[in-house]
C-alpha positions in Angstrom: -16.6 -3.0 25.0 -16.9 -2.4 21.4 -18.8 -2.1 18.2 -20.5 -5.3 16.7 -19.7 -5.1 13.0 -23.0 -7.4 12.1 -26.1 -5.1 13.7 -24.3 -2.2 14.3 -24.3 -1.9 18.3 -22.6 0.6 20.2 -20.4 0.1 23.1 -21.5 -3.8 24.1 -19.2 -6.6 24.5 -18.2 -8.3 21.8 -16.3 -11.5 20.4 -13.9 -12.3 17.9 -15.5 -14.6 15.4 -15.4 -15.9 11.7 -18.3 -15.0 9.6 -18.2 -15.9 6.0 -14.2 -16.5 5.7 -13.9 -13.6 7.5 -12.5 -12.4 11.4 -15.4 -9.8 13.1 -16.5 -8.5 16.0 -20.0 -9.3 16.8 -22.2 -8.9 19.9 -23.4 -11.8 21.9 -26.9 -11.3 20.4 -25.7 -11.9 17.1 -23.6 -14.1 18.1 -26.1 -16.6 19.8 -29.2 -15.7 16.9 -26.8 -17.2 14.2 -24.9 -19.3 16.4 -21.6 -18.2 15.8 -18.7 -19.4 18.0 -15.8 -17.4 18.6 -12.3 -17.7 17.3 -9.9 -19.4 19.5 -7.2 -17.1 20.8 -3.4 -18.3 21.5 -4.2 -17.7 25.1 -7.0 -19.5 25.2 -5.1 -22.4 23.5 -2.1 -22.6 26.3 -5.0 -22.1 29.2 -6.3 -25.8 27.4 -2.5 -27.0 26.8 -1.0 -27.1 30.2 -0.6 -29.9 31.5 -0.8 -32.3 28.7 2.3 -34.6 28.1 4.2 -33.0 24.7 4.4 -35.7 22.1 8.5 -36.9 21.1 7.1 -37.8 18.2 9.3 -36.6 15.3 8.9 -36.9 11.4 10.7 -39.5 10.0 13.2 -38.1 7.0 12.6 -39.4 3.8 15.3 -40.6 1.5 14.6 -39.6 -2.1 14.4 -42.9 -3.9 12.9 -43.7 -6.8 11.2 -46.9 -8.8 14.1 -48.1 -11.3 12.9 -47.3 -14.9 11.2 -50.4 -16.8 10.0 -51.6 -13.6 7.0 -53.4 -14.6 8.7 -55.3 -16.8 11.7 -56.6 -14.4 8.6 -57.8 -11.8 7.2 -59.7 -14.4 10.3 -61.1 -15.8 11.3 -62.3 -12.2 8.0 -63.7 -11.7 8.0 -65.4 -14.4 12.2 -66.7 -13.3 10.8 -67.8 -10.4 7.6 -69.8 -12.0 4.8 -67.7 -9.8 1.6 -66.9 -11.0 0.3 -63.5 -10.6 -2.0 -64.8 -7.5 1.2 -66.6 -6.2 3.2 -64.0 -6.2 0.4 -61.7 -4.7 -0.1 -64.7 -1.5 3.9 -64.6 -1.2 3.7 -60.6 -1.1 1.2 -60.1 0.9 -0.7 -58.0 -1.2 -3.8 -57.7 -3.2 -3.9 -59.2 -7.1 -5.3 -56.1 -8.3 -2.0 -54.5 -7.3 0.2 -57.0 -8.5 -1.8 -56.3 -11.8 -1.0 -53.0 -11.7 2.1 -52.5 -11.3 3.1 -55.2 -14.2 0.9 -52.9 -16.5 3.0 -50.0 -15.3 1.2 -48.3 -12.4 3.0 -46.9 -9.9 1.8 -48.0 -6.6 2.5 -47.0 -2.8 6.4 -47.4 -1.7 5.0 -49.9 1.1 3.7 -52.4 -1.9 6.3 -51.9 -3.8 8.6 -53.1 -1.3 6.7 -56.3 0.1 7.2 -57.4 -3.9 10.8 -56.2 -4.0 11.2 -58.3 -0.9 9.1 -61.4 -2.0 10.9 -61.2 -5.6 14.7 -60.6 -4.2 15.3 -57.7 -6.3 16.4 -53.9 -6.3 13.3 -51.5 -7.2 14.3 -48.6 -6.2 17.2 -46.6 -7.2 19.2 -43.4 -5.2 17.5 -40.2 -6.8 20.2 -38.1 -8.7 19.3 -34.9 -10.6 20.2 -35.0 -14.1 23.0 -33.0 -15.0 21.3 -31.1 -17.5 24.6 -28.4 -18.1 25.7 -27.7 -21.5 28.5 -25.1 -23.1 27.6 -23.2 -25.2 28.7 -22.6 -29.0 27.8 -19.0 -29.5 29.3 -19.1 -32.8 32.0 -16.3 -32.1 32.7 -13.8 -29.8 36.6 -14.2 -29.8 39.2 -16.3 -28.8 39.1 -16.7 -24.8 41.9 -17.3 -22.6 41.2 -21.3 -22.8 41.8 -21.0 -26.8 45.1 -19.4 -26.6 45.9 -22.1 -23.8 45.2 -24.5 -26.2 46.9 -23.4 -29.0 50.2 -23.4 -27.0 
């Protein structure tokens, strides 16, 4: 028994719902007039759970690999080594010419086209991803000599 927070009710049962973004109380009047339907509740989501087989399915990890820079033009250099038209090389690939298109122009496309041309060309695409190292010293212009100087000096 409780309050409905929509009319106002006193001491009637009420359901958890979501009104407007929002998680109330509301009586079963209200609740059937604006045909609300109430939240599900973690018990109510093992009551419908058991006995269904768990799934073993688990997330493959992804490497992080990245397209080699200039790689539109080493697709359409290799096409061109190997004398295939862009509608050849699109039959050999599996793949639509549109795509084939792109990708010379410079568009990156899905890692699952990409690879039926890396495999139907014979070449490397994709590269090992390694974070710049981006570290610098310093010259602050003075500030002493440091221990590494006088090291030096001797």
């Amino acid at each position: 028994m409780g309050d409905c927070e929509l009319c106002g009710a006193m001491n009637v049962g009420t359901k958890r719902v979501s009104y407007h973004k929002s998680n109330i109380e509301a009586c079963v009047r209200c609740c059937e007039k604006m045909n609300l339907s109430p939240l599900r509740t973690r018990e109510s989501i093992r009551s419908r759970s058991v006995g269904k087989k768990k799934s073993n399915y688990k997330p493959k990890l992804t490497t992080s690999k990245s397209l080699v820079d200039n790689f539109s033009k080493k697709i359409s250099m290799r096409r061109s080594e190997k004398n295939l038209s862009k509608n050849d090389l699109a039959k050999k690939a599996n793949v639509r010419l549109i795509d084939i298109q792109n990708i010379e122009s410079g568009k990156i496309l899905e890692d699952k086209v990409v690879q039926k041309i890396e495999k139907a060309l014979e070449i490397n695409l994709f590269t090992d991803e390694t974070a710049p190292d981006v570290r610098r010293v310093r010259n602050t212009g003075g500030g002493g000599m440091t221990l590494g100087d006088y090291l030096n000096e001797n």
